[in-house]
N, C-alpha and C positions, 0 to 999 in steps of 0.2 A: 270362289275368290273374287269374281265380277260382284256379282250379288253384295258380296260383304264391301267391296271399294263404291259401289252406288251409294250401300247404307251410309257408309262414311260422310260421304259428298253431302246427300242428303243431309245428312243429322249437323253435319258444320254448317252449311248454308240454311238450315234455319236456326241452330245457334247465332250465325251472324245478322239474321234477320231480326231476332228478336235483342240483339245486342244495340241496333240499328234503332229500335222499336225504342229500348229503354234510356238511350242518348236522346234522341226529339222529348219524348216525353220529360226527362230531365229537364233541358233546357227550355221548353214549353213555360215547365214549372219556375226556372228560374228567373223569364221573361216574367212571367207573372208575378212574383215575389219581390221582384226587382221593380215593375211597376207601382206596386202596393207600397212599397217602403218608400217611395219617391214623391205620391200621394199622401201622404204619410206628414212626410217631412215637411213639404211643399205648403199643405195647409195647416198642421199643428205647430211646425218649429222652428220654421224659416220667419224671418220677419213678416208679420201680417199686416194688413191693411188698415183693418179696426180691428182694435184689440180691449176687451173690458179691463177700467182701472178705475183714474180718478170719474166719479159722475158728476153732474153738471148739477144736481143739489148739493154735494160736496163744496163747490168752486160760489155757489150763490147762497150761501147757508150766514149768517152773522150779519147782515146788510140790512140796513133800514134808511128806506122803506122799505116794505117785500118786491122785492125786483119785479118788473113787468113781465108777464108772457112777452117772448120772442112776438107773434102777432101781433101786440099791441102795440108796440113801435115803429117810428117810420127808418127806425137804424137802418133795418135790414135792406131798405130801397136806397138809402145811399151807397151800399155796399156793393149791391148787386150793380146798379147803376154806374159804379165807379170799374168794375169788373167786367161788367159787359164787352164780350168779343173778346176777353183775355186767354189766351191759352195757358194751360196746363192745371195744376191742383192749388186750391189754395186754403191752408187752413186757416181759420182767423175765429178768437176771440176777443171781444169786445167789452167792456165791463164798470159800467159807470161806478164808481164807490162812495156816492152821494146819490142817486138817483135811483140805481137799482137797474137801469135800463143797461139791455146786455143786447148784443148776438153773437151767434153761434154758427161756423158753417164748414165741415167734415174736422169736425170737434175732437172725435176719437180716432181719426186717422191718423197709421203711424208714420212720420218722415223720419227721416236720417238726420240726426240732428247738428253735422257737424261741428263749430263751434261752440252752442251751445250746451254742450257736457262742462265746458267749463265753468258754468255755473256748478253744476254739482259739485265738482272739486273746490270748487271758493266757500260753496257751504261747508263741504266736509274739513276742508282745514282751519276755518275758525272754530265748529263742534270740538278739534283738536285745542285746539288754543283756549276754549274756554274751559274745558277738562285739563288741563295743564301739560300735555303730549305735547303740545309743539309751542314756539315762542314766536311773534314777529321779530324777533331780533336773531332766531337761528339763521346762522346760513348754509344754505344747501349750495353744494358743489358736484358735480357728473361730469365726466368726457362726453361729450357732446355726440361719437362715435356710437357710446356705449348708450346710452340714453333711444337714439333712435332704433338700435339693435334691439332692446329691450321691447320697446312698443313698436318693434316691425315698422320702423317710418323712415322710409328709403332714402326721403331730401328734405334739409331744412326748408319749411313751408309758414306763411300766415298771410292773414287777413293785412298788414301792413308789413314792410318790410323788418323783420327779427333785429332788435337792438339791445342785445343782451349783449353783457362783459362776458368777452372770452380770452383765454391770452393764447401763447403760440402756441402751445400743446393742445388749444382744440378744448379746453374747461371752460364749461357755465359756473354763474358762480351770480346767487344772488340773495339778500335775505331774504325771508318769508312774507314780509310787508311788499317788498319790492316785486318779488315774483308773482304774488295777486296783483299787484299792482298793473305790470305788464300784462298777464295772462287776460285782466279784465278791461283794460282800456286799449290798449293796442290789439287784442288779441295773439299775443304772442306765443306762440305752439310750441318753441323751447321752456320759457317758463311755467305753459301747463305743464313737458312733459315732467320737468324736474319735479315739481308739485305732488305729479301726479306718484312717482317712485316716495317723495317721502309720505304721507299721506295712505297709499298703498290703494288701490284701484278696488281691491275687496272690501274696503271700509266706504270708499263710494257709493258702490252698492248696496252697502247694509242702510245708506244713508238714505237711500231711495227706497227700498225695503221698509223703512221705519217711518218713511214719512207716506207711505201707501203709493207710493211713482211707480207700480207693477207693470204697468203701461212701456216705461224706461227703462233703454238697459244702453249699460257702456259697449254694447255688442262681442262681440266672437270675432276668432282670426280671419271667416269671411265676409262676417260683414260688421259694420260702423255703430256706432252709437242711434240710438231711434227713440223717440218721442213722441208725444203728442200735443196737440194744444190746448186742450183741458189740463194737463199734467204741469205743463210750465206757467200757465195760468194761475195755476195753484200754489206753484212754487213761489210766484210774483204776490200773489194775495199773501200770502203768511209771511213773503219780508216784508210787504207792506203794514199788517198787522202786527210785527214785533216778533211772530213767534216760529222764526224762522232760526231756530236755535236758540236766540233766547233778543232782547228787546237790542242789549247795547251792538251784538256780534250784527242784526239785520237791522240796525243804524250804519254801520261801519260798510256791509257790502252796499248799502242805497247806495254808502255816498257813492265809491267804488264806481258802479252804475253810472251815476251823474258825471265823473267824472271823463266817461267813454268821449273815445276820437273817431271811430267810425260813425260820422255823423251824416251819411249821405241816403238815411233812408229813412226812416222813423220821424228822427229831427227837421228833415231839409228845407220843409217847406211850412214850420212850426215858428210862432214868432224869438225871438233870440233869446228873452228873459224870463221864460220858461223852465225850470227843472222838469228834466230828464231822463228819468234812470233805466238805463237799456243797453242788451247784447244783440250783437249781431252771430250770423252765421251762416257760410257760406262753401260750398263742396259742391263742384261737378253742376248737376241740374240743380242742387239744394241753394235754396235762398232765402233767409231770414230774419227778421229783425221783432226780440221781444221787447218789451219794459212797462214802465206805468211810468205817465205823463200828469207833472203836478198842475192845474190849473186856480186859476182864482173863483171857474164858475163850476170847479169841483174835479178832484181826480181820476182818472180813468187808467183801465189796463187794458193794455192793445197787446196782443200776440196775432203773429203773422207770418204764419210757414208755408215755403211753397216750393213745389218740383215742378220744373217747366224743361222743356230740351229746347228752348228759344236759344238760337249760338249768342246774345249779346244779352250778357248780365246786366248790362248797363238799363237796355227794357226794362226787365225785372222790377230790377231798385228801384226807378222811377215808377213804376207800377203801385210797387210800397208805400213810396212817400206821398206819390199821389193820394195813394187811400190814405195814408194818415193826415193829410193835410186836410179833406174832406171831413172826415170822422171827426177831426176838432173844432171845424166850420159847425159842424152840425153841434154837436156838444157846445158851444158858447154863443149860435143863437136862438138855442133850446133851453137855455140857462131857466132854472126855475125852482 
C-alpha cells in the first residue's frame, strides 16, 4: 500500500510537472505569436512612413518644357537654405507649370493630413453634383449631437471659430454651395462633417481609389486621415489642368481656394494682388498649407506638410510662409 501511495505521488507530480512544462511552452508560444502579429501590423497596416502611390513621373508627366532634373536647379538651395536648423519633418513639393523646374523633399512620406481631407470631400461632392445625386441648392440639415456621434468627434473644433446656423435644438442646417463654402474657406469641421454624412465617406474613397490617391486614406477609428505630398500635388495639378472632375466643377473649387481666409501662411508674406488658391491644415504636431500660386512670371504649385512637436504653431506657420515668400523671390527673379 506504501509502494502504491509513492507510485501515486510520483505519477501526479510528474503529471503536474509536465502540465507546468506545457503552460510555459503555451505561453512562450503565445509571446511569440503575439510579437509576430504586432510586427505584422506595425510595418504592413498601421500608417507607414513612405508608402508607394502617386510617382513623381506621374505629378511631372504633360509639362513643357521637360521639367529639370532636381540637380539642375538652384530651387533645392533655397529650400534647404530656408530650412536650415529647422526642426522636425517637412514635406514639400514645389512645381513650376511654366518652367518645368520642380523640388521634391520626403515626397512619399505619409503625414496625417488633418484638414486637408476636405479637399477630398469638396471633390467628391461636385463628381455628385455633376452626376445629378446632389444640388448646390439641397439643404442638408443634422443635430449637431448626432453628426459628431457619428464621426466619433467628441467637441466642436476648427481652424477658425465654427459659424454655422444652428437654432436652439442644436441643428446645422446649410446648403451644399454654402457648406463647401464654409468647409473650404473657413475651414469649418461642422460643415465638413454634414457634407461628409451626405456625400457618404465610402464614395470619398472610391474618389481617391479612382483617381490612383492609394497613398490616401480618410483613416480608421484609430488613426486620422494620411497623405502624402506627391498625392495632393497631384490633386492640385489636375484642378489646375481642368481635369479634376471635369473643367467647369475644377473652375468652381480654384475659385473656392482663391477664396480661403486662413491666410497666415502660404499667403502672408506674398504680394496682395496675387491669386491664390490654397488649404490649410492643422492637428496636434500636423501643420500645413497646400495650393498653386498664380503669378504673372508663371504659376506654380507649392505643397508643404509638416510634423514638428515645436509647443508654438505660430514657429511653424512662420517657417511656411517664410519658405513660400522665398520660393516666389526665387521664381520672379528667375523669370525666363
Amino acid at each position: 500500500m506504501i509502494i502504491n501511495d509513492a507510485g501515486i505521488y510520483y505519477y501526479q507530480k510528474s503529471k503536474r510537472r509536465k502540465r507546468r512544462k506545457f503552460l510555459i511552452v503555451f505561453f512562450i508560444i503565445f509571446l511569440v505569436l503575439a510579437w509576430v502579429g504586432y510586427v505584422i501590423y506595425d510595418h504592413f497596416l498601421s500608417r507607414p512612413k513612405e508608402i508607394a502611390g502617386v510617382t513623381a513621373s506621374q505629378l511631372l508627366s504633360n509639362i513643357t518644357p521637360t521639367p529639370k532634373k532636381q540637380t539642375e536647379n538652384r530651387l533645392g538651395d533655397v529650400v534647404r537654405e530656408t530650412l536650415k536648423g529647422t526642426k522636425g519633418s517637412y514635406g514639400i513639393i514645389i512645381l513650376n507649370l511654366r518652367t518645368g523646374e520642380y523640388y521634391f523633399q520626403n515626397e512619399s512620406r505619409s503625414y496625417e493630413a488633418a484638414s486637408l481631407y476636405k479637399l477630398w470631400v469638396m471633390a467628391t461632392a461636385f463628381d455628385q453634383i455633376k452626376n445629378g445625386r446632389l444640388r448646390e441648392a439641397d439643404v442638408l440639415s443634422q443635430d449637431l449631437d448626432v453628426l459628431r456621434m457619428k464621426f466619433n468627434i467628441a467637441t466642436p473644433s476648427g481652424e477658425m471659430n465654427d459659424e454655422e446656423e444652428k437654432d436652439e435644438e442644436n441643428i446645422i442646417s446649410y446648403t451644399v454651395k454654402d457648406a463647401l463654402t464654409q468647409m473650404i474657406t473657413i475651414s469649418d469641421n461642422n460643415a465638413a462633417l454634414l457634407l461628409s454624412e451626405r456625400v457618404r465617406l465610402a464614395n470619398v474613397a472610391y474618389f481617391l481609389e479612382k483617381q490612383g490617391f492609394i497613398s490616401s486614406s480618410l483613416g480608421t477609428n484609430n488613426a486620422g486621415p494620411f497623405t502624402t505630398p506627391l498625392e495632393i500635388a497631384l490633386f492640385l495639378k489636375k484642378l489646375y489642368e481642368g481635369k479634376l472632375v471635369d473643367g467647369a466643377s475644377s473652375k468652381k473649387m480654384l475659385d473656392l481656394l482663391r477664396w480661403q481666409k486662413l491666410n497666415n501662411k502660404i499667403p502672408k508674406y506674398l504680394p496682395e494682388n496675387l491669386f491664390i488658391a490654397h488649404k490649410t491644415g492643422e492637428l496636434d504636431e500636423f501643420n500645413h498649407d497646400v495650393g498653386i500660386v498664380f503669378t504673372p512670371s508663371g504659376d506654380y504649385i507649392i505643397v508643404i506638410l509638416s510634423q514638428s512637436n515645436i509647443s508654438s504653431r505660430y514657429l511653424v506657420e512662420e517657417k511656411i510662409a517664410i519658405l513660400s515668400r522665398d520660393i516666389y523671390k526665387y521664381f520672379s527673379t528667375n523669370d525666363r
